[in-house]
C-alpha positions as CSV (number, residue, x, y, z in Angstrom):
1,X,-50.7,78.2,21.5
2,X,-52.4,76.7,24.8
3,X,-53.4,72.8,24.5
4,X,-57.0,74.4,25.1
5,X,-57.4,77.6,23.6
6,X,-60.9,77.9,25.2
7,X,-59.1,78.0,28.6
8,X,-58.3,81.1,29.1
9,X,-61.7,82.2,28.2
10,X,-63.5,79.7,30.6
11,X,-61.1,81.5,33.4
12,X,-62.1,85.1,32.4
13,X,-65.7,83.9,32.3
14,X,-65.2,83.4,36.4
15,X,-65.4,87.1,37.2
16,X,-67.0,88.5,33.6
17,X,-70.8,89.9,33.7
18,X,-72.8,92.0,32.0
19,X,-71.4,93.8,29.0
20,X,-67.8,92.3,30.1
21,X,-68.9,88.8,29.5
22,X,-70.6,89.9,26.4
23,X,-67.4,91.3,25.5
24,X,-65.4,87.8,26.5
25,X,-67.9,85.5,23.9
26,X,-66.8,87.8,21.1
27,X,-63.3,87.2,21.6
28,X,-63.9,83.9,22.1
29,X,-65.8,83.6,18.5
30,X,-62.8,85.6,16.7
31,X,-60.0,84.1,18.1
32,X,-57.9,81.5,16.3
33,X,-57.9,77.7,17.2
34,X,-61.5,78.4,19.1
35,X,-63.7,75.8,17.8
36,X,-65.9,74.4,20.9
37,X,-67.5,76.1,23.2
38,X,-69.5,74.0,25.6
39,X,-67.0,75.0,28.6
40,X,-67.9,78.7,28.5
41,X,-71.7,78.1,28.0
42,X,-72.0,75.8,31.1
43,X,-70.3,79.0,33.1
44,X,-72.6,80.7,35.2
45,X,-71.6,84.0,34.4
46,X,-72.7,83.5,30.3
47,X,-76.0,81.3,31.2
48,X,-76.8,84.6,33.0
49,X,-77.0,86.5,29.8
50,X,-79.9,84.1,28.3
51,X,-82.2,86.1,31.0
52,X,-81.9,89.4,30.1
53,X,-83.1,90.2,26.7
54,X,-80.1,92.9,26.1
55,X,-77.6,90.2,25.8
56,X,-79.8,87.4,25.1
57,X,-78.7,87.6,21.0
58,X,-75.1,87.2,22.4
59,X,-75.6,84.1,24.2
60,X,-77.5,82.6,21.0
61,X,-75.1,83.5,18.9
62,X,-73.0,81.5,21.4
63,X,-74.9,78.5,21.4
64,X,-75.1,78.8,16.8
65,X,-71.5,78.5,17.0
66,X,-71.5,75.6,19.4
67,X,-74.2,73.6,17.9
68,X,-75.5,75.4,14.8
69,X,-74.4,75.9,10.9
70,X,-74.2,79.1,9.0
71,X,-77.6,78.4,7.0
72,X,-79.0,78.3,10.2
73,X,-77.5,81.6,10.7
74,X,-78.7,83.3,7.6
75,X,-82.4,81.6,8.2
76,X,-82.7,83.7,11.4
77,X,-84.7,86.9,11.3
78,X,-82.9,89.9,11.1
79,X,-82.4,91.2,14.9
80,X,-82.4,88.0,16.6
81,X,-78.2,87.9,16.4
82,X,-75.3,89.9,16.6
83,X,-74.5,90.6,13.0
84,X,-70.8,88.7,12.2
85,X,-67.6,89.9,11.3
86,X,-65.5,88.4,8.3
87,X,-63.2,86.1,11.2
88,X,-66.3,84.6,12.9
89,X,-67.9,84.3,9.8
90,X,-65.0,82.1,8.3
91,X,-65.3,79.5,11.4
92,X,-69.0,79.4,11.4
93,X,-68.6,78.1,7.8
94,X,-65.5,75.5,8.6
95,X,-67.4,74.4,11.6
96,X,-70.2,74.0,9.3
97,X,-68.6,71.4,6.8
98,X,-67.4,69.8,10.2
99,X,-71.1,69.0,10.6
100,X,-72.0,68.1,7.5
101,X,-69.0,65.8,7.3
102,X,-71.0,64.1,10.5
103,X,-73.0,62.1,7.8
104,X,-71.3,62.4,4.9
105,X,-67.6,62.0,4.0
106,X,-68.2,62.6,0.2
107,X,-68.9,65.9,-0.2
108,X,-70.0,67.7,-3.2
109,X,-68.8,71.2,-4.4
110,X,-72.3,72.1,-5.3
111,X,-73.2,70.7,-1.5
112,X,-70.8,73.0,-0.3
113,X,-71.9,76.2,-2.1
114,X,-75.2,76.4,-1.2
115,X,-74.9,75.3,2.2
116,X,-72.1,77.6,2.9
117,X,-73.0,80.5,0.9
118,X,-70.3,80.5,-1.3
119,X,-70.6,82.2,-4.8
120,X,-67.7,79.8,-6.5
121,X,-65.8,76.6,-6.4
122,X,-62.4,78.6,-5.3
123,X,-64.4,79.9,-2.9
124,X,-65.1,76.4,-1.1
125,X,-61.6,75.2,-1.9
126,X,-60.0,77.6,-0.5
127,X,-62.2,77.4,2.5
128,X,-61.6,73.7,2.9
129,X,-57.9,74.3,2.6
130,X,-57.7,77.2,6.0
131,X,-59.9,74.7,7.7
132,X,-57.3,71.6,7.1
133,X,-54.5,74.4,7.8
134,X,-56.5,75.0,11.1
135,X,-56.7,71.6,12.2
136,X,-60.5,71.9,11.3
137,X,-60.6,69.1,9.0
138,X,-58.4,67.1,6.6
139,X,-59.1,65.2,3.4
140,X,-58.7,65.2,-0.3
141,X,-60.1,67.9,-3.0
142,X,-60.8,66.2,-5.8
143,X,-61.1,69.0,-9.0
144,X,-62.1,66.2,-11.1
145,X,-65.0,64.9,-9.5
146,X,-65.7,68.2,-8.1
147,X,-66.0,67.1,-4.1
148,X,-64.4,67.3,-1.0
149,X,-63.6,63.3,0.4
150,X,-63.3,63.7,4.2
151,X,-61.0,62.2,6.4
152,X,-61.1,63.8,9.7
153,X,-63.4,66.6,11.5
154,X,-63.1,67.9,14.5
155,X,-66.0,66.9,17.1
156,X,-68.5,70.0,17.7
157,X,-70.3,70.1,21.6
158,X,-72.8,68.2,22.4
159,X,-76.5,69.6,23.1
160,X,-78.4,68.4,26.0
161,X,-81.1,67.1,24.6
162,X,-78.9,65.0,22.4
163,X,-77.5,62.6,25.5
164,X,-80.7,60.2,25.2
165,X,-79.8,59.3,21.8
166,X,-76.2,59.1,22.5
167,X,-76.7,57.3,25.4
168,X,-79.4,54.6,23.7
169,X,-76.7,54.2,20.8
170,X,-73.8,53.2,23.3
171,X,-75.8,50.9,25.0
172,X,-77.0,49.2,21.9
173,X,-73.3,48.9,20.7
174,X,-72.5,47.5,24.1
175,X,-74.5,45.1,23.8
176,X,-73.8,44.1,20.5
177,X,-70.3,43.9,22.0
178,X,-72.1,41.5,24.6
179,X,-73.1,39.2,21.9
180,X,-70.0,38.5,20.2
181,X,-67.7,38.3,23.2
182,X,-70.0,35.5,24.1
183,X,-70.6,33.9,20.7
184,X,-66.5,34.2,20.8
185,X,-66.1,32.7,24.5
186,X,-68.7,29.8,22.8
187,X,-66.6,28.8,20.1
188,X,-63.3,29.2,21.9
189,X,-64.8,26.7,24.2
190,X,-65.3,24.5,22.0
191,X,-62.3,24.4,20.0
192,X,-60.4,23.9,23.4
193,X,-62.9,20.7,24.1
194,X,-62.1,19.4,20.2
195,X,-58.6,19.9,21.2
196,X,-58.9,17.9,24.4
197,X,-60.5,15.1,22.7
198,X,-57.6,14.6,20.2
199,X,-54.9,14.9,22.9
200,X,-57.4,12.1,24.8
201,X,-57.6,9.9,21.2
202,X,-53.7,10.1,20.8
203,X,-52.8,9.2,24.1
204,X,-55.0,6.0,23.7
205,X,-53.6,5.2,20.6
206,X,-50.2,5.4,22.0
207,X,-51.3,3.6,24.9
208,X,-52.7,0.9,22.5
209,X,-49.6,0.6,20.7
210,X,-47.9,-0.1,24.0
211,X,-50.0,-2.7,24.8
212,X,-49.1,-4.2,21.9
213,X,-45.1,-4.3,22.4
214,X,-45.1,-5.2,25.5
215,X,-47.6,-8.2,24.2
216,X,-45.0,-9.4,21.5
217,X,-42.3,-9.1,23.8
218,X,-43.8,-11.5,26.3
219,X,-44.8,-13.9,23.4
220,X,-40.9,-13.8,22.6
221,X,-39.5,-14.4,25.7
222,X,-36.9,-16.8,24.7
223,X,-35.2,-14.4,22.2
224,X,-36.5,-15.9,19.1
225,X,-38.9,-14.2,17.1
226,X,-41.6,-16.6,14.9
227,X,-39.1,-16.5,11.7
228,X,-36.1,-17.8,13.8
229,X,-38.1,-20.6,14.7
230,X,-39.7,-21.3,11.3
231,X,-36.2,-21.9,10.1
232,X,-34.8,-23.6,12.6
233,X,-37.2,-26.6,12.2
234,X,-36.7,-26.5,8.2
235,X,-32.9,-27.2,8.6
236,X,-33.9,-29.9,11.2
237,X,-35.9,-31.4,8.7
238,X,-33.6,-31.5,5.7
239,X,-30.7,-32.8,8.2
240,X,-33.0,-35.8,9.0
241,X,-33.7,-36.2,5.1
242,X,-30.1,-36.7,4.7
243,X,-28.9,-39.1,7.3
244,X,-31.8,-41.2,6.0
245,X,-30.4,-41.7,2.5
246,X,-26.5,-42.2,3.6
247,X,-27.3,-45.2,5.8
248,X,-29.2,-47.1,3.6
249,X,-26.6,-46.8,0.3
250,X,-23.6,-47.4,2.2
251,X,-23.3,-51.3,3.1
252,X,-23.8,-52.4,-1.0
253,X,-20.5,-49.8,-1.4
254,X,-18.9,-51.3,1.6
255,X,-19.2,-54.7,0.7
256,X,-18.1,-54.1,-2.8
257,X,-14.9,-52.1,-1.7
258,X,-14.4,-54.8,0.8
259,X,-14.5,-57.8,-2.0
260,X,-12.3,-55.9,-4.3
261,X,-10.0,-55.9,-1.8
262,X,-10.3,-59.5,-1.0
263,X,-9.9,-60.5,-4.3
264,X,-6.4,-58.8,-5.1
């Protein structure tokens, strides 16, 4: 299978007119892995059709299964479109849930039944389960709680007259995006001028404590610190205590020795 299935379509639609191109869409809305169709309505060639009334149901038809649903289908008077065979019928419903899973990603079986047209709950299951075979959609069917929990749908075109409203909600989110990548650029600003400030306080500190080495250092220049020099003048002291107390004890001692000695 082609990346673009619609492709060769889009090609044929170059040279197709008339009855031919009339011919082309119908292929186009049976064949498998054809789910968008906004390439072969913007061809010349098909727009063509919308102004003759002949093959005017044709190129509605066209535009249901680009933009439209299947109730939307069965709403239209009888005549105004080609009726559909069971193929085209199938996709019209899978691109269906595809829109309803737009706004809604829990999906009720009873949702699904009446929007679809489907007369039971096997019926919608086993609907749901060609369309995640097909690449339609995925998700989980939950039997229990009796709905379809969406996880993926494939995009459907895009009518014209829904641009504004695309276009207004990009802009808003823009600039919401605006708003925070400023609020962001704000805060990292100021994060990186608290940071600055602390490298600033630390390197004055450190300068500080420089300072203050360098200061002791000078007070010590004679290689004794405060201690050394407390306890230096406390032996001085007691040395001076003691030569005072030989001197005055030793002439009684002498003299006695000395008339000991005289007398033997």
């Amino acid at each position: 299978m082609a990346e673009n299935p619609l492709e060769q379509f889009v090609l044929l639609a170059k040279t197709a007119k008339g009855a031919a191109a009339v011919e082309l869409i119908k292929q186009a809305l049976e064949a498998p892995g054809v789910y968008v169709f906004g390439e072969l309505l913007d061809m010349p060639n098909i727009q063509d059709l919308e102004k003759n009334p002949t093959t005017q149901p044709v190129y509605k038809l066209l535009q249901l299964f680009a933009f439209g649903t299947y109730k939307e289908y069965v709403n239209m008077e009888v005549g105004q479109l080609p009726e559909l065979g069971t193929a085209p019928l199938r996709k019209l419903r899978m691109l269906s849930v595809a829109t309803l899973a737009e706004s809604e990603k829990l999906l009720p079986y009873s949702t699904l039944q009446n929007e679809l047209g489907l007369e039971s709950v096997r019926d919608v299951e086993d609907l749901i389960i060609e369309g995640i075979a097909c690449g339609v959609m995925s998700g989980k069917l939950d039997q229990k709680l009796k709905h379809f929990e969406v996880e993926f749908v494939i995009g459907r075109d895009i009518r014209q007259s829904d641009f504004p409203s695309i276009i207004s909600i990009l802009s808003s989110w823009c600039e919401t995006c605006d708003s925070m990548l400023s609020s962001i650029e704000t805060q990292a600003e100021r994060l990186n001028d608290d940071k600055a400030t602390k490298i600033r306080q630390k390197q004055e500190l450190e300068s500080a404590m420089s300072d203050l080495k360098t200061l002791f250092k000078n007070s010590s220049a004679d290689g004794e610190d405060p201690d050394s020099r407390l306890d230096r003048g406390r032996d001085s002291g007691a040395n001076a205590d003691r030569g005072g107390g030989h001197g005055g004890s030793a002439s009684p001692r002498t003299s006695q020795i000395s008339g000991v000695q005289r007398n033997k």
